[in-house]
VODREN-538495 format. One record per residue (C-alpha): residue in three letters; x, y negated, z. Coordinates in nm, 4 decimals, decimal comma. Layout:
% VODREN-538495
{rec 'Ala' {X Y Z}}
...
END
This chain:
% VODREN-538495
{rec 'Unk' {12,0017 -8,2413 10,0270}}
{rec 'Unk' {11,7118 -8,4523 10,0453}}
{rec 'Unk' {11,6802 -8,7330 9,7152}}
{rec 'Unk' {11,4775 -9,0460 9,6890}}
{rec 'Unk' {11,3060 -9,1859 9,3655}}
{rec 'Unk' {11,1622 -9,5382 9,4311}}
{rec 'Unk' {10,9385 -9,6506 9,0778}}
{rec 'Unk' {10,8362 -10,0012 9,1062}}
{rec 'Unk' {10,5959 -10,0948 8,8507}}
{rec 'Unk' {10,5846 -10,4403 8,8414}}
{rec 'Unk' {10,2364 -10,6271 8,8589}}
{rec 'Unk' {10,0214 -10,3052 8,9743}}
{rec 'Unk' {9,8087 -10,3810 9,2194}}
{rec 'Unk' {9,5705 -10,2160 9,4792}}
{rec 'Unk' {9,2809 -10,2966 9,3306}}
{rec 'Unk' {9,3644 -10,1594 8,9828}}
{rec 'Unk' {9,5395 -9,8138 9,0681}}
{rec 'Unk' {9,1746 -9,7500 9,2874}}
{rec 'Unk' {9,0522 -9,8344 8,9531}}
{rec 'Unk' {8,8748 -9,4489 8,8901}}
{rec 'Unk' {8,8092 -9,5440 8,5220}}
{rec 'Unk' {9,1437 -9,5480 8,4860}}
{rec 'Unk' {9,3267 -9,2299 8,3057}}
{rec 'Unk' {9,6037 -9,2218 8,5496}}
{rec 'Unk' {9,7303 -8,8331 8,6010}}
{rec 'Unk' {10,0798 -8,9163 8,7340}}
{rec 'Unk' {9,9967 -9,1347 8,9974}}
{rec 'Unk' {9,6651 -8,9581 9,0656}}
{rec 'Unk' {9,8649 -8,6447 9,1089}}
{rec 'Unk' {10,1380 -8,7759 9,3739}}
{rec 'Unk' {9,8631 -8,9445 9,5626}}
{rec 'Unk' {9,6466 -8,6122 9,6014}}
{rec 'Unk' {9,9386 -8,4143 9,7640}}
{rec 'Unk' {10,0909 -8,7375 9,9112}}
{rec 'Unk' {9,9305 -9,0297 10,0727}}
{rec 'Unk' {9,7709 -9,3450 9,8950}}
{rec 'Unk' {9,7925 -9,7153 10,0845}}
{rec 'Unk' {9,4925 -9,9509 10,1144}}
{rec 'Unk' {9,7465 -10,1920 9,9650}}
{rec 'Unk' {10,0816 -10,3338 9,9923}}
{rec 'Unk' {10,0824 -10,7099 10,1412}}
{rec 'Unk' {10,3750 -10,8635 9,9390}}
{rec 'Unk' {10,6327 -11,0965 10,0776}}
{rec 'Unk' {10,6035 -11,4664 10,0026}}
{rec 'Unk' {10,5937 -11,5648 9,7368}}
{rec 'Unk' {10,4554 -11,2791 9,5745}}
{rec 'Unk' {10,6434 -11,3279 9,3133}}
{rec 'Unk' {10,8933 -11,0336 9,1483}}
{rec 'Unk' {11,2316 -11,1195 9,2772}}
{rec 'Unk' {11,1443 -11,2167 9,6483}}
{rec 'Unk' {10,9609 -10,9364 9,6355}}
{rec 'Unk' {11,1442 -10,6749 9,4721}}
{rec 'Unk' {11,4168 -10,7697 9,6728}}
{rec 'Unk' {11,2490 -10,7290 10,0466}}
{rec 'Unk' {11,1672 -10,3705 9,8730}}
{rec 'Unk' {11,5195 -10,2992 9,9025}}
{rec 'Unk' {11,6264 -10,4874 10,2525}}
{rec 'Unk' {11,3326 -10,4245 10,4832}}
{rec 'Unk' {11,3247 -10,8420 10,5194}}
{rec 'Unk' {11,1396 -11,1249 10,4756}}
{rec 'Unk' {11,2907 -11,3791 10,2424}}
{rec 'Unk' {11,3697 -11,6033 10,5180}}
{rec 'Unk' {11,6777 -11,3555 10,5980}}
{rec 'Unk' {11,7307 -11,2705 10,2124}}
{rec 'Unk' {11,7528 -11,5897 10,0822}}
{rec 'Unk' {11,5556 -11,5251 9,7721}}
{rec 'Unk' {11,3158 -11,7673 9,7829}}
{rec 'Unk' {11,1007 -11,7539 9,4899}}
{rec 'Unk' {11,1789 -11,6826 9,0832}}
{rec 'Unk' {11,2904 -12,0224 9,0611}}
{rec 'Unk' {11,4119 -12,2810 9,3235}}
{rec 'Unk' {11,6175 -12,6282 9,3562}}
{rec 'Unk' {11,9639 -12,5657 9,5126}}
{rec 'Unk' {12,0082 -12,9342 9,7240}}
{rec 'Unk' {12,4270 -12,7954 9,7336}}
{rec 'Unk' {12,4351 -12,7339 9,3708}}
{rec 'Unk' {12,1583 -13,0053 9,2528}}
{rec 'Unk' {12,0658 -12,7618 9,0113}}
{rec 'Unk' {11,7640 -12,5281 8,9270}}
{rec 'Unk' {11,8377 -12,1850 8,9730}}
{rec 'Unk' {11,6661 -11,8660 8,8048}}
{rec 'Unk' {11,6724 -11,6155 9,0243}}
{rec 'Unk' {11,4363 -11,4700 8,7222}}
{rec 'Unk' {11,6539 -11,2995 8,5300}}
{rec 'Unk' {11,9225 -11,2711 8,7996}}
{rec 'Unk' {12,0516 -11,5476 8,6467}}
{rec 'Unk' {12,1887 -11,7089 9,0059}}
{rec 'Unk' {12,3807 -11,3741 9,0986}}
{rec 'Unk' {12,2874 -11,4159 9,4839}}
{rec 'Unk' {12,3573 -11,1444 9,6559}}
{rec 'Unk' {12,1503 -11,0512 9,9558}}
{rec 'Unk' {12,3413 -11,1296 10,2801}}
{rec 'Unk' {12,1451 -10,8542 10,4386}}
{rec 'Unk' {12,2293 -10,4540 10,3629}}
{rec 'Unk' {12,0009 -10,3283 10,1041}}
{rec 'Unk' {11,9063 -9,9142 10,0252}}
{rec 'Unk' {12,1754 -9,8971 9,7806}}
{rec 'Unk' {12,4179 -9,9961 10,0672}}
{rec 'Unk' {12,2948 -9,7414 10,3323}}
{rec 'Unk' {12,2646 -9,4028 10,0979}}
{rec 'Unk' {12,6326 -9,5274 9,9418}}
{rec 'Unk' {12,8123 -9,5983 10,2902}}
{rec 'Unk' {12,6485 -9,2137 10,3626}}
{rec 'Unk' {12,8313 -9,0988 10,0367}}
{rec 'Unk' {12,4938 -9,0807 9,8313}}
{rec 'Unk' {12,4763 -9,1241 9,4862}}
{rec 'Unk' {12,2825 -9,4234 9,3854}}
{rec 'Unk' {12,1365 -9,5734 9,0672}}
{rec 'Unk' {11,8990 -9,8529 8,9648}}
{rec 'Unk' {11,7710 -9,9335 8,6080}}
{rec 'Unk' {11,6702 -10,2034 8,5337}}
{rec 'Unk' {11,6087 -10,3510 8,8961}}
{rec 'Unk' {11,6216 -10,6993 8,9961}}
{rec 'Unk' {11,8796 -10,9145 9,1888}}
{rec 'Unk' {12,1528 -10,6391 9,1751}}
{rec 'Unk' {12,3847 -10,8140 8,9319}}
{rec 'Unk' {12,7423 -10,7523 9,1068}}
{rec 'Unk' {12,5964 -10,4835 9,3742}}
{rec 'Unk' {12,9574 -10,2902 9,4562}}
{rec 'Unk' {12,7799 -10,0311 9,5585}}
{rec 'Unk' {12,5209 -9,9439 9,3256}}
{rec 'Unk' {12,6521 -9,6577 9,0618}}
{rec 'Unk' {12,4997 -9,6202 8,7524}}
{rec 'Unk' {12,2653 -9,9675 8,6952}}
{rec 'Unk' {12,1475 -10,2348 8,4641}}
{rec 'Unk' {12,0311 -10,5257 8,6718}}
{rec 'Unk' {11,7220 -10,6852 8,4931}}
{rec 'Unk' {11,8112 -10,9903 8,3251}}
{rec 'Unk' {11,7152 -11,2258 8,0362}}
{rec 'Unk' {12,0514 -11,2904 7,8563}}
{rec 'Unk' {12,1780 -11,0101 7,6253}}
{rec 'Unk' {12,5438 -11,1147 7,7310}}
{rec 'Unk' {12,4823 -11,0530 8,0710}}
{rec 'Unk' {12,3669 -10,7067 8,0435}}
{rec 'Unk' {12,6624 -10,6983 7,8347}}
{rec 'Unk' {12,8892 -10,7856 8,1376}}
{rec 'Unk' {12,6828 -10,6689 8,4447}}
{rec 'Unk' {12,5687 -10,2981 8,3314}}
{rec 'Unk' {12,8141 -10,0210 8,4478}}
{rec 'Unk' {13,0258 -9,9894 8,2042}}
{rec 'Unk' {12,9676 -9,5589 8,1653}}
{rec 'Unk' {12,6064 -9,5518 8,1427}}
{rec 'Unk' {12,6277 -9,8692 7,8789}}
{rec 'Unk' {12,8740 -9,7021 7,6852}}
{rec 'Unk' {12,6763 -9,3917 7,6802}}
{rec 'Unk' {12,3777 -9,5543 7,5792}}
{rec 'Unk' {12,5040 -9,6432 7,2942}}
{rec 'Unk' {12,6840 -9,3238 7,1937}}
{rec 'Unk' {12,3056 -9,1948 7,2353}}
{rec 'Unk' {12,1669 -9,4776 7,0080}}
{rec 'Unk' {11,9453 -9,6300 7,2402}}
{rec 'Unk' {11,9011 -10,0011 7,1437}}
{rec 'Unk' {12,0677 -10,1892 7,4564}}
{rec 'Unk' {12,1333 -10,4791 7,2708}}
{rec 'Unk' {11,7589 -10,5303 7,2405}}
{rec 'Unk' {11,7186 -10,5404 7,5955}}
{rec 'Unk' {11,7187 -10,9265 7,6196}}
{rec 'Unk' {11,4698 -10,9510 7,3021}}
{rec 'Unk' {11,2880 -10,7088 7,4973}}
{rec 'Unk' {11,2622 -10,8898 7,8156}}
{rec 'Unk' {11,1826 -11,2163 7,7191}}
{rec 'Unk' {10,8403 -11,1504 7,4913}}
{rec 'Unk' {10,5693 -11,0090 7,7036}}
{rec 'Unk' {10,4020 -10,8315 7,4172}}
{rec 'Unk' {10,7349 -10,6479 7,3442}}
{rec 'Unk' {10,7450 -10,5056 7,7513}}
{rec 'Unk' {10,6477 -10,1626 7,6694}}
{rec 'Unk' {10,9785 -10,1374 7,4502}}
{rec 'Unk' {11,1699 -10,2702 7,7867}}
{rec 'Unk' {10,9957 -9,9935 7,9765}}
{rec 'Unk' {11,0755 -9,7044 7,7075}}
{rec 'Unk' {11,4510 -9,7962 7,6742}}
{rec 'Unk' {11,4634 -9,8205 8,0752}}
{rec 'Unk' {11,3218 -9,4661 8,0910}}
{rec 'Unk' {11,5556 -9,3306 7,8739}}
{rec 'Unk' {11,8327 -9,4847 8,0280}}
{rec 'Unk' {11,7060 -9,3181 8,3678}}
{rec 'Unk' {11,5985 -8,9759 8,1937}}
{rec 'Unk' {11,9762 -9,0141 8,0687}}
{rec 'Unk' {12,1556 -9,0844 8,4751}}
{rec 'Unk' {11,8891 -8,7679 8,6047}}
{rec 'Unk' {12,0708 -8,5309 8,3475}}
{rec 'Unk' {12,4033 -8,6848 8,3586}}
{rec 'Unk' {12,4512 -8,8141 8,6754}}
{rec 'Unk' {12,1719 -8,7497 8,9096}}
{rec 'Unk' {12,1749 -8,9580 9,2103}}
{rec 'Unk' {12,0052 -8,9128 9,5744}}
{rec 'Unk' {11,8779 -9,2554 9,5460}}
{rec 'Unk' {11,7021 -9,3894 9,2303}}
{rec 'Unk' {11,5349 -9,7021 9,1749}}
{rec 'Unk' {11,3554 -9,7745 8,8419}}
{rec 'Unk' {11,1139 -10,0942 8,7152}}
{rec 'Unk' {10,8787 -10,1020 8,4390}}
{rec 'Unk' {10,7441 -10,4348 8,3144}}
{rec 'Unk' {10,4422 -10,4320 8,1044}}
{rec 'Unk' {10,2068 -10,4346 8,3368}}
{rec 'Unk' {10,2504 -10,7634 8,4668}}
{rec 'Unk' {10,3520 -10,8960 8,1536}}
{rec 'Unk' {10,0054 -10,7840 8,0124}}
{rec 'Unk' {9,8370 -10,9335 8,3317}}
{rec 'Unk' {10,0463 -11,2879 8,2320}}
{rec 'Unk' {9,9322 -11,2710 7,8656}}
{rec 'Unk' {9,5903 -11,1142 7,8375}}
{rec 'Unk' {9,4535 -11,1240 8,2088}}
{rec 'Unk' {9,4577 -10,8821 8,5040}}
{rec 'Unk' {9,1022 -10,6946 8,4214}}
{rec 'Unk' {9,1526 -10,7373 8,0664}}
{rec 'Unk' {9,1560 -10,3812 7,8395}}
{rec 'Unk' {9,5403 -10,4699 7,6905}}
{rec 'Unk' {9,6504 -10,4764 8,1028}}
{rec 'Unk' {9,4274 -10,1422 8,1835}}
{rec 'Unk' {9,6150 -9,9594 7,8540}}
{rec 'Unk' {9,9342 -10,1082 7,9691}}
{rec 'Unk' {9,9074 -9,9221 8,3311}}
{rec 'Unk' {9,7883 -9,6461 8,1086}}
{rec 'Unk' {10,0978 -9,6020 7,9682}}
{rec 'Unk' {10,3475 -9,6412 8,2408}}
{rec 'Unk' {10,1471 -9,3820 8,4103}}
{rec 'Unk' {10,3045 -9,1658 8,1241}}
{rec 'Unk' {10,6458 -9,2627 8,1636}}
{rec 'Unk' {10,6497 -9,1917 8,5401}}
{rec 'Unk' {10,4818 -8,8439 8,4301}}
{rec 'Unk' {10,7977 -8,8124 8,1359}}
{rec 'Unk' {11,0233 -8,8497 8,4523}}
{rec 'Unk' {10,8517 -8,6531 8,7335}}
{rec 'Unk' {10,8870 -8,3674 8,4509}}
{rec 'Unk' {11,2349 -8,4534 8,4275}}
{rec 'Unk' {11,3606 -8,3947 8,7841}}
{rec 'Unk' {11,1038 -8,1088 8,7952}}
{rec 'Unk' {11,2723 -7,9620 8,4753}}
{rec 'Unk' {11,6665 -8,0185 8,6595}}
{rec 'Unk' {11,4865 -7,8309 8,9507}}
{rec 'Unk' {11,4686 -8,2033 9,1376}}
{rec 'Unk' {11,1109 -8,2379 9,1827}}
{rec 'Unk' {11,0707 -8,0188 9,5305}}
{rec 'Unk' {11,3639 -8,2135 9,7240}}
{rec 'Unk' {11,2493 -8,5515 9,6089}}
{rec 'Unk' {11,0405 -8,8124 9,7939}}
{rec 'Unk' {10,8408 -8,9951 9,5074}}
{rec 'Unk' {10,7427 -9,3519 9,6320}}
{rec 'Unk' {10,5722 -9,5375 9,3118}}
{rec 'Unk' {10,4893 -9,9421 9,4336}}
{rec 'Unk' {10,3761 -10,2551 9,2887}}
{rec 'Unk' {10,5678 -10,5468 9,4050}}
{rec 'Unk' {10,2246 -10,7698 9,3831}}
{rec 'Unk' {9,8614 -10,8330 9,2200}}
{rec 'Unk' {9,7162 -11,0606 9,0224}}
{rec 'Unk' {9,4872 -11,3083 9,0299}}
{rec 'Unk' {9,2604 -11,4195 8,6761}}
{rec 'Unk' {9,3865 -11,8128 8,6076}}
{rec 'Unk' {9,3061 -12,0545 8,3199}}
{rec 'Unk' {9,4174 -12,4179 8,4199}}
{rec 'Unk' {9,7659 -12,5410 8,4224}}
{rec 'Unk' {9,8868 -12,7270 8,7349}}
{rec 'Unk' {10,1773 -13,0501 8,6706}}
{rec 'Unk' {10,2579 -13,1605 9,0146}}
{rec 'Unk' {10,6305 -13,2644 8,8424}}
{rec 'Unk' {10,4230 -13,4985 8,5913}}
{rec 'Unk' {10,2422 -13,6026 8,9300}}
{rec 'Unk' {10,5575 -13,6991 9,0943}}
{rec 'Unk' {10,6666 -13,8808 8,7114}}
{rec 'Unk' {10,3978 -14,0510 8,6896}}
{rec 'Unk' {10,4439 -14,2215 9,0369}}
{rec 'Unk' {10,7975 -14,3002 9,0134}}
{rec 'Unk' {10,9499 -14,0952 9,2420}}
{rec 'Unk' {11,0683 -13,8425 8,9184}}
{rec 'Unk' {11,3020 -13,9225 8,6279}}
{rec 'Unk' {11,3230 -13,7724 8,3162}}
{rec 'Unk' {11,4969 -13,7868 8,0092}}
{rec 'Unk' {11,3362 -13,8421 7,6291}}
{rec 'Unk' {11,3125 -13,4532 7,5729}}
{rec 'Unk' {11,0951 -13,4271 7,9236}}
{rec 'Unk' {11,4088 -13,2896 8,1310}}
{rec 'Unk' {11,4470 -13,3978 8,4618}}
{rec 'Unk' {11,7656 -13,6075 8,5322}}
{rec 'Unk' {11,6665 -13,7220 8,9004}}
{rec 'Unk' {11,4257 -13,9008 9,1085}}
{rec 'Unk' {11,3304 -13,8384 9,5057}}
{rec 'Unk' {11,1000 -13,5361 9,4569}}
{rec 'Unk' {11,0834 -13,2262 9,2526}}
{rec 'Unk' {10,8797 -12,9065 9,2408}}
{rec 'Unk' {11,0477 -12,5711 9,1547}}
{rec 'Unk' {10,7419 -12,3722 9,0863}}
{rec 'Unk' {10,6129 -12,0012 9,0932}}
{rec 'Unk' {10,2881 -11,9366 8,9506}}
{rec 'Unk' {10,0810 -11,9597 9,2827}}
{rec 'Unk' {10,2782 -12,2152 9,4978}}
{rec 'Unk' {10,5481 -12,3996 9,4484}}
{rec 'Unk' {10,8679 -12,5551 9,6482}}
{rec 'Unk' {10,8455 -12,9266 9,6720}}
{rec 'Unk' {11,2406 -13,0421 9,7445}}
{rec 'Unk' {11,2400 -13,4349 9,9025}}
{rec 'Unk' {11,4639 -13,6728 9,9137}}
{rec 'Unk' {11,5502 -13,9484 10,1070}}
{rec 'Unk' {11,2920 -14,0683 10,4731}}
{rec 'Unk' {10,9550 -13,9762 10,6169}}
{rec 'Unk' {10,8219 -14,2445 10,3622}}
{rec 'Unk' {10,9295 -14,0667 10,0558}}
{rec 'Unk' {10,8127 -13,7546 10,1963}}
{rec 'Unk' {10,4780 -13,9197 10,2696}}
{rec 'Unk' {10,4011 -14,0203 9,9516}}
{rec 'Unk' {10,5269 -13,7496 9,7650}}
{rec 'Unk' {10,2745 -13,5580 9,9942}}
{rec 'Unk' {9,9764 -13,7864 9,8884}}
{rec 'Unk' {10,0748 -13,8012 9,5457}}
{rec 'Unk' {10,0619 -13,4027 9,5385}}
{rec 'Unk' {9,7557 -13,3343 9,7358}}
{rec 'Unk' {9,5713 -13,5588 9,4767}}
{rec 'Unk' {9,7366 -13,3621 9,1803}}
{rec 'Unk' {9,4576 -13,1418 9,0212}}
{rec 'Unk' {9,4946 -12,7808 9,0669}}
{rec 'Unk' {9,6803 -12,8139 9,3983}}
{rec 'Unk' {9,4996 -12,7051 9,6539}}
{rec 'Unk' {9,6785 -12,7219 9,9362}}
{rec 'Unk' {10,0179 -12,9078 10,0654}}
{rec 'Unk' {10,2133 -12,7384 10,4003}}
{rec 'Unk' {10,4527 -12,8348 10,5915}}
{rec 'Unk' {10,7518 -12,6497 10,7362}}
{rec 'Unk' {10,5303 -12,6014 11,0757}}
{rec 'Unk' {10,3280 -12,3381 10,8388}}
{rec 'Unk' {10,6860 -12,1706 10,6739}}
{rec 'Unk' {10,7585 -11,9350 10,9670}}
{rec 'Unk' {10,4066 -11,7306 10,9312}}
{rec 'Unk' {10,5034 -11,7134 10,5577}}
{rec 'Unk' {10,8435 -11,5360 10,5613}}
{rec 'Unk' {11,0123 -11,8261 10,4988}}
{rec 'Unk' {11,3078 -12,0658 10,6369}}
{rec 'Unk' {11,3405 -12,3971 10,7517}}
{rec 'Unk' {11,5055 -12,6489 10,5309}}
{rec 'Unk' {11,7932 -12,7100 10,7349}}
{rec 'Unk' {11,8457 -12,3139 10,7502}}
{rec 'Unk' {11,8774 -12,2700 10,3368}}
{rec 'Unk' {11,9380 -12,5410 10,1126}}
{rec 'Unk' {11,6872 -12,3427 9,8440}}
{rec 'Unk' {11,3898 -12,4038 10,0587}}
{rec 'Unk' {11,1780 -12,6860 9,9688}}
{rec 'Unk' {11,0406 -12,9929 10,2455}}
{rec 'Unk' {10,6619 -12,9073 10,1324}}
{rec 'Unk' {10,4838 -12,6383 9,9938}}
{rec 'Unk' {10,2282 -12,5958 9,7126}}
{rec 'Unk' {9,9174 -12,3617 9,6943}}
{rec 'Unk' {9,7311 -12,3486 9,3860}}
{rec 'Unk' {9,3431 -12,4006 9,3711}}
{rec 'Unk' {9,1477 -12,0789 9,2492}}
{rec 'Unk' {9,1746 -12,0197 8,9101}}
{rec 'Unk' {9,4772 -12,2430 8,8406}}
{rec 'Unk' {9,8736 -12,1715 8,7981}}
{rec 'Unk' {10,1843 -12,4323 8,8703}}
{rec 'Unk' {10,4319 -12,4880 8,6196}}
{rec 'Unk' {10,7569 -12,7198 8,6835}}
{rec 'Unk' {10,6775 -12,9229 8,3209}}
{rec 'Unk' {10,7169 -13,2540 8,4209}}
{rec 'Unk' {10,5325 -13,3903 8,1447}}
{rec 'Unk' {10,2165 -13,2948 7,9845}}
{rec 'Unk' {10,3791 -13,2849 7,6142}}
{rec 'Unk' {10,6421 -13,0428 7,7230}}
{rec 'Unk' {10,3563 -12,8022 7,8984}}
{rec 'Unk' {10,1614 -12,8424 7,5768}}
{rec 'Unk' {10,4303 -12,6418 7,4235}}
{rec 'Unk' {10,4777 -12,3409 7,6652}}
{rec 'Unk' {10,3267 -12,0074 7,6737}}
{rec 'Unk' {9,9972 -11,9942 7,8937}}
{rec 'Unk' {9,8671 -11,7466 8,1886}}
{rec 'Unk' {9,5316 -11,5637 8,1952}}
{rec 'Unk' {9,6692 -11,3999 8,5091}}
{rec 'Unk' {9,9461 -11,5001 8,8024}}
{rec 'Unk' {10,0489 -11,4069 9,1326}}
{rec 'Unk' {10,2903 -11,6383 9,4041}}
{rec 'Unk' {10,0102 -11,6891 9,6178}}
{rec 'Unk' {9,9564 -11,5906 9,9941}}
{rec 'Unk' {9,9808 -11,2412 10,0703}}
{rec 'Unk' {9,7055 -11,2128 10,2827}}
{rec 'Unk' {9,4627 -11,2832 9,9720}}
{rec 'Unk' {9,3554 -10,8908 9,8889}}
{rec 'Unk' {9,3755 -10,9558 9,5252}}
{rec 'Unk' {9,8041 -10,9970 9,5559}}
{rec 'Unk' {9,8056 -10,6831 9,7666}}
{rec 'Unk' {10,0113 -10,4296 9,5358}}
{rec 'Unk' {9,9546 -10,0468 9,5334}}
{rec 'Unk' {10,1819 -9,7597 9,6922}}
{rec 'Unk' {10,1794 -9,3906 9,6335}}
{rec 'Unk' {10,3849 -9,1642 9,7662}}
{rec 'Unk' {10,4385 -8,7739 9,7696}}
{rec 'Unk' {10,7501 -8,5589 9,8350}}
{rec 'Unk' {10,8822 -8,3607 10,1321}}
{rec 'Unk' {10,9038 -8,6505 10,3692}}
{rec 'Unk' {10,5530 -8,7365 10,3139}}
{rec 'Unk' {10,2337 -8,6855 10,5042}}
{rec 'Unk' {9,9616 -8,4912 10,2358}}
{rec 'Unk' {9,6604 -8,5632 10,1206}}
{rec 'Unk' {9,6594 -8,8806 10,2961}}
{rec 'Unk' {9,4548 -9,2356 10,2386}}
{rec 'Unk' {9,6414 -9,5102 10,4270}}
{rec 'Unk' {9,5930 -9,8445 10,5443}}
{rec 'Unk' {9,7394 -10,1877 10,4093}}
{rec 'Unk' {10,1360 -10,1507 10,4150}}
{rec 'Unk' {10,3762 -10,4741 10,4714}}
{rec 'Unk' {10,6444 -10,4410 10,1903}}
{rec 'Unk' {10,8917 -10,4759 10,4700}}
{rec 'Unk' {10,7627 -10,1168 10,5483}}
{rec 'Unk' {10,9490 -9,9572 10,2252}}
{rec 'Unk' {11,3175 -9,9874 10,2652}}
{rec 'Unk' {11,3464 -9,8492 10,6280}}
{rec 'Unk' {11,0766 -9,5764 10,5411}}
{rec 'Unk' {11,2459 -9,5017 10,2162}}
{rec 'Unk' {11,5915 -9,4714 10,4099}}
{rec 'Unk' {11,4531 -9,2572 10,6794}}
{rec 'Unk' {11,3586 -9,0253 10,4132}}
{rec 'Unk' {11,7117 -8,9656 10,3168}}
{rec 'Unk' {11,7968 -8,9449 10,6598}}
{rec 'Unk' {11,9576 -9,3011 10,6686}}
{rec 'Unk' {11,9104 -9,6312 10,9252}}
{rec 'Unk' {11,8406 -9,9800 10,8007}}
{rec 'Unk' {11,9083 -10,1166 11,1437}}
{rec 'Unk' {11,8293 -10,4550 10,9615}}
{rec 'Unk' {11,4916 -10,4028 10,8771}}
{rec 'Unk' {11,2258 -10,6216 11,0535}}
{rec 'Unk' {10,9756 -10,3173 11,0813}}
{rec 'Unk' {10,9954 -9,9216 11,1820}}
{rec 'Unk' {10,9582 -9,6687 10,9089}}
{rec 'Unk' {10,5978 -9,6213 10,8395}}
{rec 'Unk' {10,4115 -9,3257 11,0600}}
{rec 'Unk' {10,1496 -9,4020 10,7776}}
{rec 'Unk' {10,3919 -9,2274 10,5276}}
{rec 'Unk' {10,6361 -9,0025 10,7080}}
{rec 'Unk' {10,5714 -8,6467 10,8314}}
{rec 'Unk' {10,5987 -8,6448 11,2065}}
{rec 'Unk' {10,9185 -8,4165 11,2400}}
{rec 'Unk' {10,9328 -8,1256 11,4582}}
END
């Protein structure tokens, strides 16, 4: 029986994994018997949870609904973090997990996002920021189990939130897949490692801290390829290793919110909170959701107030959101009235005054913005049975992964908004 083992590793882009300086034998070694992309163009925004989840769903996020790491719910009137899985949105499209487990595969995902409450996901830990809601969310074996091993679950959260303390994240969720191969092993497996974006955020995307930190996730996918090889795995299993975006170098901080304060149409309260107003931004690193309120007047003026806001480079309207992936207003009530695109070399932040971004944690690198920028294109090896050898490919869509990944385990995504890729797949017969 054929098995799938999709490793996302978040952050990696094209340009670094063609990097030859790089020490890289694991993901050298599936693309010389497999096939290597030009790049991966990301969904938009390229940010982890829009992206991660048209990975899974073959869809742009107009039809999955997740939007961006953090939008403005108009039902609600509340912020949600999909960052973290925080919201608990499930996609209202059918994902891989869905397919292989309605074909009575095995399935398991470690430490993937937006699969808090998946039904039909078995062993998992969705990726989240609270340690109470890996408490309650984790299947209940494999968390059990961890801790009869020892591992340190209830670090996870400690773990997750401190970017310098990712490569602990990544080591406890390769144990806690080494542990569901052994135990458990399932015909689909989905695993995400961390620290290379997070070293991207904190120390820049060509900086030596975010080269080491690919460096060593290249050793934890080798620790697992010699794994499945060990349980006699290895030969049956299509190996697809992805980013889920680049990175672009940043340095200046972006307040369209203090923008929109500082003309009136925001209110906030005495800690720097916002409590109301007629426009708000919900940002993500490289653009931004602008949500409006009330006429064409307020929505002019919010428009001139943001195109004059430094580090904004460019304001769209919803005649621009179809050719991004993205719904209308009136089709999702987490999709903003205007959209924000940062100016080279800066990052938005939703601090809606300049006190309360004094405090925060900076970027030397970020990603959210277009995918057709080369820099945000992510990379994609692949090797296995399925898989076309000693191949160099051209640019992939991400929409490309889910139906190719399911057509390696012999399964449909009728769903999915492209073919599986002839790029990838060995032409049968």
């Amino acid at each position: 029986m054929p098995a799938a083992l999709l490793i996302s590793i978040d952050g990696l882009s094209a340009r670094l994994l063609a990097d030859p300086a790089l020490r890289l034998p694991a993901l050298r070694g599936l693309a010389a018997r497999g096939v290597q992309a030009a790049g991966l163009r990301p969904a938009f925004p390229s940010v982890t949870w829009p992206c991660h989840t048209t990975l899974v769903t073959g869809v742009a996020p107009a039809r999955h609904g997740i939007l961006g790491n953090e939008v403005f719910d108009r039902t609600s009137g509340r912020l949600l973090c999909h960052e973290g899985d925080r919201s608990g949105t499930a996609p209202p499209v059918p994902t891989l997990w869905d397919a292989a487990a309605g074909a009575g595969l095995r399935t398991a995902a470690l430490c993937w996002p937006q699969t808090r409450g998946a039904g039909t996901l078995g062993d998992h830990v969705p990726e989240f920021l609270d340690q109470a809601l890996f408490e309650e969310w984790s299947s209940r074996p494999l968390w059990d189990e961890a801790r009869a091993l020892g591992l340190p679950v209830e670090r996870y959260a400690e773990w997750s939130n401190a970017r310098l303390l990712a490569p602990l994240q990544d080591w406890l969720t390769l144990e806690l897949t080494r542990h569901v191969v052994r135990r458990r092993p399932p015909d689909l497996l989905l695993t995400h490692f961390l620290a290379v974006d997070s070293f991207q955020h904190e120390f820049g995307p060509n900086s030596p801290e975010a080269r080491w930190a690919l460096e060593q996730v290249d050793v934890l996918v080798s620790t697992l390829l010699a794994d499945l090889d060990a349980a006699g795995r290895l030969s049956r299993t299509d190996v697809i290793a992805v980013g889920d975006h680049g990175f672009v170098e940043v340095g200046r901080r972006s307040l369209p919110n203090d923008a929109l304060r500082a003309a009136g149409l925001l209110r906030v309260d005495a800690s720097g909170a916002v409590t109301g107003g007629d426009a708000r931004v919900a940002a993500n690193g490289g653009s931004a959701h602008v949500y409006v309120t009330g006429g064409p007047r307020v929505l002019g003026r919010a428009r001139e107030v943001l195109e004059a806001t430094p580090g904004v480079g460019e304001v769209l309207g919803p005649d621009a959101f179809d050719a991004l992936g993205l719904p209308h207003p009136a089709q999702d009530p987490t999709q903003g009235d205007l959209l924000l695109h940062a100016a080279e070399g800066w990052f938005i932040t939703g601090h809606a005054t300049i006190e309360g971004a004094g405090t925060a944690s900076g970027y030397r690198g970020t990603h959210g913005h277009r995918p057709d920028d080369p820099r945000l294109h992510a990379g994609f090896v692949a090797a296995g049975p399925s898989i076309v050898e000693s191949a160099q490919g051209g640019v992939l869509d991400q929409r490309d992964v889910a139906p190719t990944v399911a057509a390696m385990l012999g399964l449909k995504l009728p769903t999915a908004e492209r073919a599986p890729s002839p790029l990838v797949l060995r032409r049968s017969g």
